[in-house]
C-alpha positions, 0 to 999 in steps of 0.5 A: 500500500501507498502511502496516499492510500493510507491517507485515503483510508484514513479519511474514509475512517475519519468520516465513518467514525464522525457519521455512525452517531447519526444511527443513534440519533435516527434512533432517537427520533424513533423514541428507541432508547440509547441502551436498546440501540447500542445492543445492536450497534455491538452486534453490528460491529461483530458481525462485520468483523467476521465478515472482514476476516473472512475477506482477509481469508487470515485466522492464524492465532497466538493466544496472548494477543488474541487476548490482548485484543479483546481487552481493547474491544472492552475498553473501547465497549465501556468507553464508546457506551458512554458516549453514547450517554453523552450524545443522548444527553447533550448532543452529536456537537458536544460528545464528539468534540470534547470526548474523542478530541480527549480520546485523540490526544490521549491515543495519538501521544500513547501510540507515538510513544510506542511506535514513533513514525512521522514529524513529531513537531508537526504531529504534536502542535496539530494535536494542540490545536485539537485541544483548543477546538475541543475547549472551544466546543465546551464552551460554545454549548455551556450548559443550562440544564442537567441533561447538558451537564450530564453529557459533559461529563460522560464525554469526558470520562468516555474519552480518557478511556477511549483513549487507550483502546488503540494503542491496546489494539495495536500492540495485538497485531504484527509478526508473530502476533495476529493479522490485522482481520484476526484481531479485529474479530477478537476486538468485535468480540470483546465488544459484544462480551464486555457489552452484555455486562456494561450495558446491562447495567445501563439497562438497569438503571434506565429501566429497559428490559431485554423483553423491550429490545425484542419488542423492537422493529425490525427498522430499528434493529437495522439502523444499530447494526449498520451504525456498527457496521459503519464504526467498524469498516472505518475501523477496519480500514485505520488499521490496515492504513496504521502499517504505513502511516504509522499508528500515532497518525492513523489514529489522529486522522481517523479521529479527525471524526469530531470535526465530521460529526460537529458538522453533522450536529451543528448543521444538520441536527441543529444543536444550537451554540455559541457562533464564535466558539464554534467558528473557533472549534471548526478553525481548530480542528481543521487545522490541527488535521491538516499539521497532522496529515504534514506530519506523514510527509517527514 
Protein backbone atom coordinates (compact mmCIF):
# COMPACT_ATOMS: atom_id res chain seq x y z
CA UNK A 1 0.00 0.00 0.00
CA UNK A 2 0.93 3.66 -0.74
CA UNK A 3 1.16 5.99 1.18
CA UNK A 4 -1.52 8.23 -0.33
CA UNK A 5 -3.81 5.18 0.06
CA UNK A 6 -3.13 5.07 3.72
CA UNK A 7 -4.41 8.59 3.77
CA UNK A 8 -7.48 7.61 1.80
CA UNK A 9 -8.07 5.03 4.44
CA UNK A 10 -7.56 7.26 7.00
CA UNK A 11 -10.21 9.67 5.60
CA UNK A 12 -12.75 7.25 4.96
CA UNK A 13 -12.03 6.46 8.82
CA UNK A 14 -12.46 9.67 9.91
CA UNK A 15 -15.55 10.18 8.10
CA UNK A 16 -17.44 6.80 9.26
CA UNK A 17 -16.48 7.01 12.79
CA UNK A 18 -17.67 11.17 12.78
CA UNK A 19 -21.18 9.79 10.74
CA UNK A 20 -22.29 6.24 12.62
CA UNK A 21 -23.94 8.53 15.54
CA UNK A 22 -26.15 9.57 13.04
CA UNK A 23 -27.61 5.89 13.50
CA UNK A 24 -28.17 6.71 17.00
CA UNK A 25 -29.93 9.79 16.74
CA UNK A 26 -32.02 8.43 13.73
CA UNK A 27 -32.83 6.20 16.71
CA UNK A 28 -33.87 8.74 18.94
CA UNK A 29 -36.17 10.18 16.88
CA UNK A 30 -37.75 6.75 16.92
CA UNK A 31 -38.07 7.16 20.64
CA UNK A 32 -35.73 3.81 20.76
CA UNK A 33 -33.71 4.34 23.93
CA UNK A 34 -29.98 4.59 23.65
CA UNK A 35 -29.26 1.04 25.72
CA UNK A 36 -31.52 -0.71 23.37
CA UNK A 37 -29.66 0.94 20.16
CA UNK A 38 -26.27 0.02 21.25
CA UNK A 39 -27.17 -3.63 21.61
CA UNK A 40 -27.43 -3.93 18.18
CA UNK A 41 -24.79 -1.40 17.45
CA UNK A 42 -22.33 -4.17 19.43
CA UNK A 43 -23.56 -6.85 17.37
CA UNK A 44 -23.18 -4.58 14.15
CA UNK A 45 -19.66 -4.39 14.95
CA UNK A 46 -19.12 -8.13 15.44
CA UNK A 47 -20.62 -9.31 12.64
CA UNK A 48 -18.73 -7.23 10.07
CA UNK A 49 -15.71 -8.32 11.77
CA UNK A 50 -16.42 -11.89 10.94
CA UNK A 51 -17.05 -10.67 7.56
CA UNK A 52 -13.75 -8.73 7.21
CA UNK A 53 -11.94 -11.66 8.24
CA UNK A 54 -13.09 -13.99 6.09
CA UNK A 55 -12.47 -11.14 3.48
CA UNK A 56 -8.96 -11.34 4.63
CA UNK A 57 -9.03 -15.17 4.50
CA UNK A 58 -6.34 -14.94 7.71
CA UNK A 59 -7.07 -16.92 11.07
CA UNK A 60 -3.96 -17.50 12.46
CA UNK A 61 -3.70 -17.22 16.33
CA UNK A 62 -1.30 -16.76 19.02
CA UNK A 63 -3.02 -16.64 22.21
CA UNK A 64 -1.97 -13.91 24.16
CA UNK A 65 -2.69 -11.21 21.51
CA UNK A 66 -5.67 -12.75 20.79
CA UNK A 67 -6.45 -11.58 24.46
CA UNK A 68 -4.98 -8.55 24.39
CA UNK A 69 -7.44 -7.53 21.62
CA UNK A 70 -10.20 -8.43 23.25
CA UNK A 71 -9.46 -6.44 26.09
CA UNK A 72 -9.05 -3.28 23.67
CA UNK A 73 -12.85 -4.19 22.02
CA UNK A 74 -13.94 -3.84 26.16
CA UNK A 75 -12.05 -0.97 26.70
CA UNK A 76 -13.44 0.60 23.57
CA UNK A 77 -17.17 -1.03 24.97
CA UNK A 78 -17.40 0.83 28.19
CA UNK A 79 -15.80 3.84 26.65
CA UNK A 80 -18.00 4.34 23.34
CA UNK A 81 -21.32 3.42 25.62
CA UNK A 82 -20.63 6.22 27.49
CA UNK A 83 -20.55 8.20 24.71
CA UNK A 84 -23.45 7.25 23.86
CA UNK A 85 -24.96 8.63 27.12
CA UNK A 86 -23.07 11.77 26.01
CA UNK A 87 -24.71 12.38 22.65
CA UNK A 88 -28.16 11.01 24.01
CA UNK A 89 -27.81 13.84 26.85
CA UNK A 90 -26.14 16.54 25.22
CA UNK A 91 -25.58 16.06 21.57
CA UNK A 92 -23.78 14.99 18.39
CA UNK A 93 -21.83 18.69 18.52
CA UNK A 94 -20.81 18.24 22.27
CA UNK A 95 -19.76 14.31 22.65
CA UNK A 96 -17.66 14.09 19.92
CA UNK A 97 -15.61 17.40 20.13
CA UNK A 98 -14.99 17.15 23.90
CA UNK A 99 -14.86 13.23 24.15
CA UNK A 100 -12.99 11.67 21.03
CA UNK A 101 -10.76 15.31 20.86
CA UNK A 102 -9.80 13.95 24.60
CA UNK A 103 -9.68 10.16 23.12
CA UNK A 104 -7.17 11.64 20.14
CA UNK A 105 -4.83 13.47 22.28
CA UNK A 106 -4.57 10.61 24.80
CA UNK A 107 -4.44 7.88 21.84
CA UNK A 108 -2.20 9.52 19.49
CA UNK A 109 0.69 10.63 22.02
CA UNK A 110 0.39 6.61 23.72
CA UNK A 111 0.89 5.17 20.14
CA UNK A 112 3.52 7.76 19.01
CA UNK A 113 5.47 6.66 22.50
CA UNK A 114 5.12 3.31 21.45
CA UNK A 115 5.83 3.23 17.81
CA UNK A 116 7.28 6.87 16.91
CA UNK A 117 6.62 7.32 12.90
CA UNK A 118 6.14 10.77 11.38
CA UNK A 119 7.39 14.82 12.13
CA UNK A 120 6.58 14.67 15.80
CA UNK A 121 6.73 18.86 15.62
CA UNK A 122 4.12 18.65 13.04
CA UNK A 123 2.26 15.78 14.81
CA UNK A 124 2.27 17.10 18.46
CA UNK A 125 1.26 21.22 17.68
CA UNK A 126 -1.75 19.77 15.49
CA UNK A 127 -2.85 17.60 18.27
CA UNK A 128 -2.56 21.02 20.25
CA UNK A 129 -4.92 22.71 18.02
CA UNK A 130 -7.34 19.66 18.61
CA UNK A 131 -7.15 20.65 22.43
CA UNK A 132 -8.08 24.10 21.61
CA UNK A 133 -11.07 23.01 19.44
CA UNK A 134 -12.14 20.70 21.95
CA UNK A 135 -12.31 23.57 24.50
CA UNK A 136 -13.57 25.78 22.17
CA UNK A 137 -16.54 23.22 21.79
CA UNK A 138 -17.42 23.03 25.58
CA UNK A 139 -17.55 26.41 25.79
CA UNK A 140 -19.56 27.27 22.85
CA UNK A 141 -22.67 24.89 24.29
CA UNK A 142 -22.09 25.67 28.28
CA UNK A 143 -24.98 24.24 29.84
CA UNK A 144 -28.28 25.41 31.25
CA UNK A 145 -29.52 22.03 32.28
CA UNK A 146 -28.71 18.83 33.98
CA UNK A 147 -29.09 16.90 30.99
CA UNK A 148 -26.20 19.35 29.21
CA UNK A 149 -24.12 18.93 32.21
CA UNK A 150 -24.51 15.40 32.38
CA UNK A 151 -23.13 14.95 28.62
CA UNK A 152 -20.44 16.59 29.51
CA UNK A 153 -19.29 14.95 31.93
CA UNK A 154 -19.63 11.22 30.47
CA UNK A 155 -17.79 12.81 27.08
CA UNK A 156 -15.21 13.45 29.18
CA UNK A 157 -14.93 10.37 31.09
CA UNK A 158 -15.71 8.44 27.83
CA UNK A 159 -12.68 9.82 26.01
CA UNK A 160 -9.97 9.11 28.83
CA UNK A 161 -10.98 5.52 28.40
CA UNK A 162 -11.14 5.68 24.87
CA UNK A 163 -8.02 6.98 24.53
CA UNK A 164 -6.33 3.73 25.49
CA UNK A 165 -8.04 1.05 23.40
CA UNK A 166 -5.97 1.94 20.23
CA UNK A 167 -2.71 1.53 21.22
CA UNK A 168 -4.01 -1.80 23.29
CA UNK A 169 -5.01 -2.66 19.87
CA UNK A 170 -2.05 -2.14 18.06
CA UNK A 171 0.04 -3.95 20.30
CA UNK A 172 -2.14 -7.26 19.35
CA UNK A 173 -1.33 -7.17 15.54
CA UNK A 174 2.44 -7.92 13.89
CA UNK A 175 4.59 -10.67 13.05
CA UNK A 176 4.43 -13.20 15.45
CA UNK A 177 1.28 -11.57 16.77
CA UNK A 178 -2.03 -11.59 14.99
CA UNK A 179 -3.37 -10.20 11.34
CA UNK A 180 -4.99 -7.15 11.26
CA UNK A 181 -8.54 -9.23 10.39
CA UNK A 182 -7.92 -11.81 13.21
CA UNK A 183 -7.75 -9.28 15.66
CA UNK A 184 -10.16 -7.32 14.70
CA UNK A 185 -12.63 -10.21 15.26
CA UNK A 186 -11.11 -10.81 18.62
CA UNK A 187 -11.83 -6.82 19.08
CA UNK A 188 -15.50 -7.48 17.94
CA UNK A 189 -15.83 -9.88 20.06
CA UNK A 190 -14.74 -8.10 23.08
CA UNK A 191 -17.29 -5.52 22.36
CA UNK A 192 -20.25 -7.70 22.20
CA UNK A 193 -18.89 -10.00 25.60
CA UNK A 194 -17.79 -6.63 27.50
CA UNK A 195 -21.38 -5.04 26.47
CA UNK A 196 -23.58 -7.87 27.84
CA UNK A 197 -22.19 -6.67 31.33
CA UNK A 198 -21.85 -2.86 30.51
CA UNK A 199 -24.90 -2.35 29.25
CA UNK A 200 -26.85 -4.36 31.38
CA UNK A 201 -26.04 -2.05 33.81
CA UNK A 202 -27.20 0.85 31.98
CA UNK A 203 -30.15 -1.14 31.04
CA UNK A 204 -30.97 -1.34 34.63
CA UNK A 205 -30.77 1.97 35.61
CA UNK A 206 -32.86 3.28 32.66
CA UNK A 207 -35.30 0.80 33.22
CA UNK A 208 -35.16 -1.18 29.74
CA UNK A 209 -35.52 -4.61 29.72
CA UNK A 210 -34.38 -7.21 27.33
CA UNK A 211 -38.45 -8.07 26.64
CA UNK A 212 -38.26 -4.16 25.15
CA UNK A 213 -35.12 -4.92 22.59
CA UNK A 214 -37.09 -7.93 21.16
CA UNK A 215 -40.19 -5.76 21.41
CA UNK A 216 -38.31 -3.71 18.96
CA UNK A 217 -38.86 -3.40 14.65
CA UNK A 218 -37.01 -4.57 12.69
CA UNK A 219 -36.33 -0.94 11.22
CA UNK A 220 -34.76 -0.02 14.25
CA UNK A 221 -32.73 -3.32 14.68
CA UNK A 222 -31.23 -2.48 11.41
CA UNK A 223 -30.49 1.02 11.82
CA UNK A 224 -28.00 -0.07 15.07
CA UNK A 225 -26.35 -2.58 13.26
CA UNK A 226 -25.43 -0.54 10.46
CA UNK A 227 -24.37 2.09 12.97
CA UNK A 228 -21.79 -0.72 13.89
CA UNK A 229 -21.25 -1.51 10.79
CA UNK A 230 -20.45 1.97 9.85
CA UNK A 231 -17.73 2.13 13.11
CA UNK A 232 -16.21 -0.87 12.19
CA UNK A 233 -15.34 -0.64 8.40
CA UNK A 234 -13.71 2.82 9.47
CA UNK A 235 -12.03 0.90 11.97
CA UNK A 236 -11.20 -1.84 9.52
CA UNK A 237 -9.55 0.45 7.20
CA UNK A 238 -7.18 2.96 10.04
CA UNK A 239 -5.85 -0.36 10.83
CA UNK A 240 -4.76 -1.51 7.81
CA UNK A 241 -3.62 2.06 6.83
CA UNK A 242 -1.55 2.05 10.50
CA UNK A 243 1.32 -0.09 8.58
CA UNK A 244 2.09 2.54 6.51
CA UNK A 245 1.46 5.96 8.29
CA UNK A 246 2.14 4.64 11.41
CA UNK A 247 -0.16 4.01 14.05
CA UNK A 248 0.01 7.80 16.02
CA UNK A 249 -1.04 9.23 12.67
CA UNK A 250 -3.62 6.95 11.66
CA UNK A 251 -5.12 7.30 14.66
CA UNK A 252 -5.47 11.08 14.87
CA UNK A 253 -6.56 11.17 11.45
CA UNK A 254 -9.04 8.93 11.58
CA UNK A 255 -10.05 10.92 14.89
CA UNK A 256 -10.35 13.72 12.83
CA UNK A 257 -14.15 12.19 13.08
CA UNK A 258 -15.02 15.33 15.93
CA UNK A 259 -14.82 17.82 13.03
CA UNK A 260 -17.25 15.48 10.57
CA UNK A 261 -19.60 14.79 13.43
CA UNK A 262 -19.70 18.67 14.70
CA UNK A 263 -20.56 19.16 11.20
CA UNK A 264 -23.35 16.67 11.44
CA UNK A 265 -24.89 18.13 14.90
CA UNK A 266 -24.44 21.84 14.16
CA UNK A 267 -25.51 21.75 10.53
CA UNK A 268 -27.92 19.04 10.38
CA UNK A 269 -29.31 18.31 13.87
CA UNK A 270 -29.01 21.90 14.51
CA UNK A 271 -27.74 21.54 18.15
CA UNK A 272 -27.59 25.47 18.73
CA UNK A 273 -24.09 27.15 20.31
CA UNK A 274 -22.27 29.92 20.56
CA UNK A 275 -21.10 31.15 16.86
CA UNK A 276 -17.94 32.50 17.72
CA UNK A 277 -16.79 29.43 19.66
CA UNK A 278 -17.69 27.37 17.12
CA UNK A 279 -16.19 29.02 14.33
CA UNK A 280 -13.23 28.82 16.61
CA UNK A 281 -13.83 24.94 17.23
CA UNK A 282 -14.27 24.22 13.35
CA UNK A 283 -10.60 26.51 12.70
CA UNK A 284 -9.18 24.15 15.26
CA UNK A 285 -9.74 21.05 14.05
CA UNK A 286 -9.37 21.84 10.76
CA UNK A 287 -6.20 22.95 11.04
CA UNK A 288 -4.83 20.74 13.62
CA UNK A 289 -5.79 17.77 10.62
CA UNK A 290 -4.09 19.33 8.23
CA UNK A 291 -0.38 19.53 10.59
CA UNK A 292 -1.16 16.15 11.39
CA UNK A 293 -1.70 14.77 7.82
CA UNK A 294 2.20 17.19 7.09
CA UNK A 295 3.18 15.37 9.77
CA UNK A 296 3.41 11.70 7.39
CA UNK A 297 5.43 13.72 4.78
CA UNK A 298 8.56 13.62 7.24
Amino acid sequence: MTLPVAILFCVITMLGWGSWANTQKLAGKEKWPFELFYWDYAIGVFIFSLLFAVIGGSFAVVGSFAITALISGAIFNLANILLVVSIDAAGMSVAFPVGIGLALVIGTVESYLEAPKGNPSLLFAGVALIVFAMIMSAMARQTRGTNRVRGLIFSVIAGCIMGLFYPQLMRAIGPEKLTPYVALVFFGAGVLLSNIIVNSVFMKAGGVTYGDYFRGSAKLHLIGILGGFIWMVALSLNVIAANVAGPAISYALGQGATLVAAIWGVFVWREKGAISYTTLMFIGYASGLILIGAATLR
